[in-house]
C-alpha positions in Angstrom: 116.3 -39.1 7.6 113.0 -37.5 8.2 109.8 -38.2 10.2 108.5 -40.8 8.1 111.6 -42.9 7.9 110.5 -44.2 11.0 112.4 -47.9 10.8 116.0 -45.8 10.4 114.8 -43.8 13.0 114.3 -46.2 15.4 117.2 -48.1 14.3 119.4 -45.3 15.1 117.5 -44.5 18.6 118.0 -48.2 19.5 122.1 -47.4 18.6 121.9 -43.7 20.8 119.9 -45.0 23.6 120.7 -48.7 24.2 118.9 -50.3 27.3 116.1 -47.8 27.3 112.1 -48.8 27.0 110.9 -46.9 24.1 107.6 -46.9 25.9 108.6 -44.7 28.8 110.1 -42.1 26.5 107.7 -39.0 26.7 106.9 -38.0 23.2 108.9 -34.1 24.1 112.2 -36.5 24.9 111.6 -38.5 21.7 111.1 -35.1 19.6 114.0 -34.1 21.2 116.1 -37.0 20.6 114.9 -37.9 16.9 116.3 -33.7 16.3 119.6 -34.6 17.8 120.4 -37.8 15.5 123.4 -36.9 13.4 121.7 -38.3 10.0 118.2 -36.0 11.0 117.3 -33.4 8.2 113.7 -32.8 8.3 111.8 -29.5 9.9 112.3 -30.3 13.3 108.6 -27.9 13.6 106.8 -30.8 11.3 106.5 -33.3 14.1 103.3 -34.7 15.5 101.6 -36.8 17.6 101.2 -39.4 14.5 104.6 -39.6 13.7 106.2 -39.9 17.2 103.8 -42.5 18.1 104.7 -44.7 14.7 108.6 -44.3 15.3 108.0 -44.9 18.9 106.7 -48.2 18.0 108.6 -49.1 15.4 111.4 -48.3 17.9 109.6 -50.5 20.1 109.6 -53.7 17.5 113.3 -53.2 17.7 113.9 -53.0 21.5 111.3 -56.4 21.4 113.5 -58.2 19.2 116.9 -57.5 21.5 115.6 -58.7 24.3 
């Protein structure tokens, strides 16, 4: 995965973080735990604002959708 593959991201956040509000994730935590996801290959440095805010809610859709 890399930053754009924002649905598989947040597919696999929804797996490592189950119960957890993707809206009160802090965009440092989310850096932090997009980097630690086992199938994560991309520059961890090419990260932005953008990109966290899109997998956050695409992340978000998910976490909608289970509850």
């Amino acid at each position: 995965m890399n930053w754009t593959d924002r649905e598989d991201i947040a597919e696999a956040l929804m797996e490592a973080h189950p119960g957890v509000d993707p809206l009160t994730v802090r965009f440092t935590d989310l850096r932090d735990w997009v980097i630690a996801l086992g199938e994560f290959e991309d520059d961890p440095h090419a990260s932005n604002e953008a990109k966290l805010e899109a997998i956050q809610m695409a992340w978000y859709e998910c976490w909608q959708d289970e509850q």
